[in-house]
C-alpha positions in Angstrom: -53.4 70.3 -56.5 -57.0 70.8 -58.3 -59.2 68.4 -56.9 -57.8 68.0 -53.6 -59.9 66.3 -50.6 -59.4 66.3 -47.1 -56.7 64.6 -45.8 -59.1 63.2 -43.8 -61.2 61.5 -46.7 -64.2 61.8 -48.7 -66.2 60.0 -51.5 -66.3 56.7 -49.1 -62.9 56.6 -47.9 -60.8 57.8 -44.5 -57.0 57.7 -44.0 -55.7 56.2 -41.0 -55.9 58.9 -38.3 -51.6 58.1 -38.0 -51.5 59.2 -41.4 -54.3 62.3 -41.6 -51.9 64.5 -40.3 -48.9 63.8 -42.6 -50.2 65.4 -46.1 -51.9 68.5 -47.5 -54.3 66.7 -49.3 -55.6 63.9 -50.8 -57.9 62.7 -53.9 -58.5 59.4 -54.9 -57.0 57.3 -58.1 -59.3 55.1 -59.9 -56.4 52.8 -60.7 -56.9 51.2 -57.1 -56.1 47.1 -57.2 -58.1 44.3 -55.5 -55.1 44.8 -52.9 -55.0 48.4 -52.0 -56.4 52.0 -52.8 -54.6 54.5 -54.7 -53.7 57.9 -53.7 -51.9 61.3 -55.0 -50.8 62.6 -51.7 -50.0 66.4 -51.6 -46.9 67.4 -49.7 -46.0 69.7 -47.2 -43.3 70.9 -49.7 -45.8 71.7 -52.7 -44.5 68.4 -54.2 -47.0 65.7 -54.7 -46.5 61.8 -54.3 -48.4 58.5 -54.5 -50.2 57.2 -51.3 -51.2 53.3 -51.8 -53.1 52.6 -49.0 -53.7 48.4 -48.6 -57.1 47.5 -47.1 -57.1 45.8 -43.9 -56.2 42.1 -44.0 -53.3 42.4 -46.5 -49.7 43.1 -46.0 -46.9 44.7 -47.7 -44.1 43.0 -48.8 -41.4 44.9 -46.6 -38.6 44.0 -47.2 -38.6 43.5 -51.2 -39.4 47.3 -50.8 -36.5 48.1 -48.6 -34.5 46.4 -51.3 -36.3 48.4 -53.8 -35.7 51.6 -52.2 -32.1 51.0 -52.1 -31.8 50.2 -56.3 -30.6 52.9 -58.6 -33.7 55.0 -59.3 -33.0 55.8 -63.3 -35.9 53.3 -64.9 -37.2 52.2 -60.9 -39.8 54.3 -59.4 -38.8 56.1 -56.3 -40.1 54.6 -52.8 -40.3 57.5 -50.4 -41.7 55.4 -47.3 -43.9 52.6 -46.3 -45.0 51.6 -43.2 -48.0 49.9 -40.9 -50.2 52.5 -39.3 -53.2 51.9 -37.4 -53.4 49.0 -38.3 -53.1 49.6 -42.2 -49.6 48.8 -44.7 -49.0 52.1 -46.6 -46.7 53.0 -49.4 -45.3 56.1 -50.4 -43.5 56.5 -53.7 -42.6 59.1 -56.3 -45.8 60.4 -58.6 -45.5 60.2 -62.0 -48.9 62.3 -63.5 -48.5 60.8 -67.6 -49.8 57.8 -66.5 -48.5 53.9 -67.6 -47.2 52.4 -70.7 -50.5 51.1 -71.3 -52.1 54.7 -71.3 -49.1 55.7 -73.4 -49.4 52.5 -75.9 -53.4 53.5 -76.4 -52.6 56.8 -77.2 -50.6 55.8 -80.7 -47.3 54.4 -82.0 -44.0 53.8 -79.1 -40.7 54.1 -79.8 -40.4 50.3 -79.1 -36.4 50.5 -78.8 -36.3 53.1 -76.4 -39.0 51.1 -74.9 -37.1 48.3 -74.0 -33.7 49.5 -73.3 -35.6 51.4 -70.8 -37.3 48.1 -69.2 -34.1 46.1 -69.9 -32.2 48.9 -67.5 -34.8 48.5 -64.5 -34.6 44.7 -64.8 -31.3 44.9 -64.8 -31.3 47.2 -61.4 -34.2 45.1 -59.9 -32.1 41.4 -61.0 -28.8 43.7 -59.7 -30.2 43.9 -56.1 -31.8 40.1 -55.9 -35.5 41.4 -57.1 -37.6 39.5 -59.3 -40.5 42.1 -59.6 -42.5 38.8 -61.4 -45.9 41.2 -62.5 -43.8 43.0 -65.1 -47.1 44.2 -67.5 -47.8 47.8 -69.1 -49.9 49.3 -66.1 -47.3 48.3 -64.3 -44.5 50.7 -66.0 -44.9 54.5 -65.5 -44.3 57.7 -67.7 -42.1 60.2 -65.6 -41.6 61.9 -69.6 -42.4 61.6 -72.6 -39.9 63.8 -74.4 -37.6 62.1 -73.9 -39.2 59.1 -72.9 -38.7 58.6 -69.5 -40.3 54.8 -67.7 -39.9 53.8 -64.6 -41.1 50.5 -62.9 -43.7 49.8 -60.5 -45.8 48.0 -58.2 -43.8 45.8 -56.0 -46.2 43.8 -54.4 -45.4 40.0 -55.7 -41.6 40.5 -55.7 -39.0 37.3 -55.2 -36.2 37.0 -53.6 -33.5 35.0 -56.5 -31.6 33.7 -54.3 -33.8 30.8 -52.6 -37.1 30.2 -53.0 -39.0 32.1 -50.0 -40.9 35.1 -51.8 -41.9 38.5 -49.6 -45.8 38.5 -51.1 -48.2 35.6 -51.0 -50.0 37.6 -54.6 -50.1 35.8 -57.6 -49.9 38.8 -59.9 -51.1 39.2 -63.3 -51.6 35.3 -65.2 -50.5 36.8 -68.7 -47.6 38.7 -67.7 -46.1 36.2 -65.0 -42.6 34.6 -65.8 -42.0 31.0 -65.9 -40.0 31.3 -62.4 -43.7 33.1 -60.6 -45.2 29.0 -61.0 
């Protein structure tokens, strides 16, 4: 797309050299956490997808993702891949360009109904396949549409397990938005 870097890098930043090779291009999102950087990834297909890269030191919670992956994908953001390379956790998941419910929620009035069925259905899913995703928040919701609205959830890196008590992230999420179980 417009604005595309290097898959090599720019502005500060270098992709593992085990990933370099695997995209078209690659620009820099500032919606990067304190855990990872954030990426839209072009695709050898024309398509485009989002590359979060975590910085070295922190891990990815595998398996909640491979449990993610596997959950019905109506209101739960596609996971492409995810991986370690060179020494870096990487995620690849399905790019959705409107932004978050928070962008969507500044920009005017939300059809709070469809709203929530639409967060009631991914928790649903999520709770379906054992998944507590636990940093439920509006940045944390994506737009794929907004006519019809469309949201799908996001950002699985503080996931629980229900059954037992052994989570796949040591993160803490977000204090405002944690449920009573995250304590």
């Amino acid at each position: 797309g417009s604005g595309a870097q290097p898959a090599g890098g720019g502005g500060g930043w270098a992709l593992p050299p085990g990933l370099r090779s695997r995209f078209v291009g690659v620009r820099q999102l500032p919606t990067g956490g304190a855990e990872a950087d954030v990426f839209v990834a072009g695709l050898a297909d024309g398509g485009e997808a989002i590359l979060k890269l975590y910085r070295y030191g922190n891990s990815l919670a595998d398996r909640a993702l491979e449990v993610v992956s596997g959950v019905d994908h109506a209101h739960v953001v596609g996971i492409l891949d995810w991986g370690e390379v060179d020494g870096r956790w990487f995620e690849l998941q399905e790019y959705c360009p409107l932004g978050s419910l928070a962008d969507l929620s500044d920009a005017g009035s939300l059809p709070l109904l469809e709203v929530v069925a639409e967060l009631s259905a991914a928790l649903a899913a999520l709770h379906g396949a054992g998944v507590v995703h636990q940093d439920l928040k509006p940045g944390n919701v994506l737009v794929r549409t907004r006519t019809p609205l469309d949201l799908v959830v996001c950002d699985f890196g503080v996931t629980k397990a229900l059954e037992g008590s052994r989570g796949w992230s040591t993160g803490a999420g977000t204090a405002e938005y944690s449920p009573p179980e995250a304590g």
